[in-house]
N, C-alpha and C positions, 0 to 999 in steps of 0.2 A: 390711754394713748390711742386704743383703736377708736375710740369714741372722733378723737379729734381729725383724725385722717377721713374718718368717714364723712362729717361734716364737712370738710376742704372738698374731698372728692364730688361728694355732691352740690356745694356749691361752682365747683368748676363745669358740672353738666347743667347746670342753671343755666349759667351766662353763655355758656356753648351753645346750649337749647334756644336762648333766647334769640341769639345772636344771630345761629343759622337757620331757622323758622324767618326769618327778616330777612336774611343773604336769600333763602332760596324762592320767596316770593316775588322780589326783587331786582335780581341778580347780583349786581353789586350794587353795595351799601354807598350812600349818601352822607354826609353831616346828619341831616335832618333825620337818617333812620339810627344813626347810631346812639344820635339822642335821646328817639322814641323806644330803642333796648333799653338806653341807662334808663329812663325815666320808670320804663317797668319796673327791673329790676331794683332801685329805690323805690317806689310802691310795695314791693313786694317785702322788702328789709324793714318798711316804714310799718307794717303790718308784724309783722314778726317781735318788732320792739314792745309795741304795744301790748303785747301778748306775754313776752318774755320780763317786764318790769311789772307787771302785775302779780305778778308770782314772786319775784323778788323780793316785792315790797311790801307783802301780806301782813307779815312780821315786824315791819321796822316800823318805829313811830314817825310822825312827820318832821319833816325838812325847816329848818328853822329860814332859809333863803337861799337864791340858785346859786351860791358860790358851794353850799351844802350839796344839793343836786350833785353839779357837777363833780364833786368829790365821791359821792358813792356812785355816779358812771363812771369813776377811770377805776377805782379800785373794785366794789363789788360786783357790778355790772360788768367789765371789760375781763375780771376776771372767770366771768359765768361764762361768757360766749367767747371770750377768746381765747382763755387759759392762761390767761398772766393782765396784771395790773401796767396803766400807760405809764409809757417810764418817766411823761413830763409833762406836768399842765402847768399853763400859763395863761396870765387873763389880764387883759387890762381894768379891769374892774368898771368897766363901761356895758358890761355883757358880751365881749367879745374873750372865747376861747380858743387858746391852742394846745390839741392833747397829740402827744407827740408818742409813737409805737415802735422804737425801734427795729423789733423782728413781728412785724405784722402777718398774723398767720396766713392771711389767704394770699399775701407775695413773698414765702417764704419758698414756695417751689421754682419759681425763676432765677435764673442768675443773678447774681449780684452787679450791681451797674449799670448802666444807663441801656445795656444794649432791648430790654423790653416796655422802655418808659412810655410806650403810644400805646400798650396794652393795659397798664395799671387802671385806668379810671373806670375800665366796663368791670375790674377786677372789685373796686371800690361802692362804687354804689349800691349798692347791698346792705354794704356795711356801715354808710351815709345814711340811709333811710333807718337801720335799726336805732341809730343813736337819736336821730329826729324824731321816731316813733317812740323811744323810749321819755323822751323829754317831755313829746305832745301830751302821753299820759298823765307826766307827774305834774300840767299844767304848763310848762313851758315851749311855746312857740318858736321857731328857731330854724335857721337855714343850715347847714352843713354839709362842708365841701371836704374833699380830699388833695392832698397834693404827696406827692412823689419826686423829689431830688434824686438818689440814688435807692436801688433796691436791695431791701425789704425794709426800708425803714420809710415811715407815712406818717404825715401831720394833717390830723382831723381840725378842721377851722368851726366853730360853732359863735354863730352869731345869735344874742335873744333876740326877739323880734318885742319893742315895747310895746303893748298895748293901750 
């Protein structure tokens, strides 16, 4: 338990850090600087994954096809870093997925409800990049987004990218 607050905690001085390094050179933020935060901070998640699926996957024999994949990122993977399996994947079986988080850890410290919905995405991209970084390892190319309806629940969209 203390493991996981520590992890939340420091990922909130991430995005804080990142965020006001960018305010203070600045002044105030832009679209175009807020995107140049998330886009770190996705780098930074997409670097993480990559590191974090290699460890994971030492052990396990290969994936028979990415609907496989994506099966061991909602459950062993989402349960490595996030402490609980996604409570809902869905796919159209074209490469388009959606893993759906109902108590997503890193918006579980906000209020419930719409009143913090313009802060979720610098919350998310972290955690966008680790699931990209985790795929790009196992081979799979792939765009992912986050979206936020009401808080703390988050639908990760992962698109493969054909090659």
């Amino acid at each position: 338990m203390a493991d996981d607050s520590l992890f939340e905690f420091l990922h909130m001085e991430i995005v804080s850090h990142i965020f006001n390094e960018q305010q203070s050179s600045k002044g105030e933020l832009d679209n175009k600087d807020r995107a140049a935060c998330i886009s770190l901070l996705e780098a930074m998640g997409f670097r993480v994954g990559q590191g974090l699926i290699e460890r994971l996957t030492r052990d396990t024999p290969s994936f028979k096809d990415e609907l496989d994949i994506m099966k061991f990122i909602c459950k062993d993977f989402w349960t490595k870093v996030f402490r609980r399996q996604v409570d809902n994947l869905r796919t159209n079986h074209q490469g388009t997925y959606v893993l759906q988080d109902n108590k997503f850890s890193f918006l579980t410290q906000f209020s419930g409800g719409k009143q913090y919905l313009d802060q979720a995405p610098k919350y998310l991209a972290f955690s966008c990049g680790v699931v990209r970084g985790a795929l790009s390892n196992l081979g799979l190319e792939s765009v992912v987004t986050a979206e936020v309806s009401i808080m703390p629940s988050c639908k990760f969209q992962v698109v493969i990218q054909k090659l």
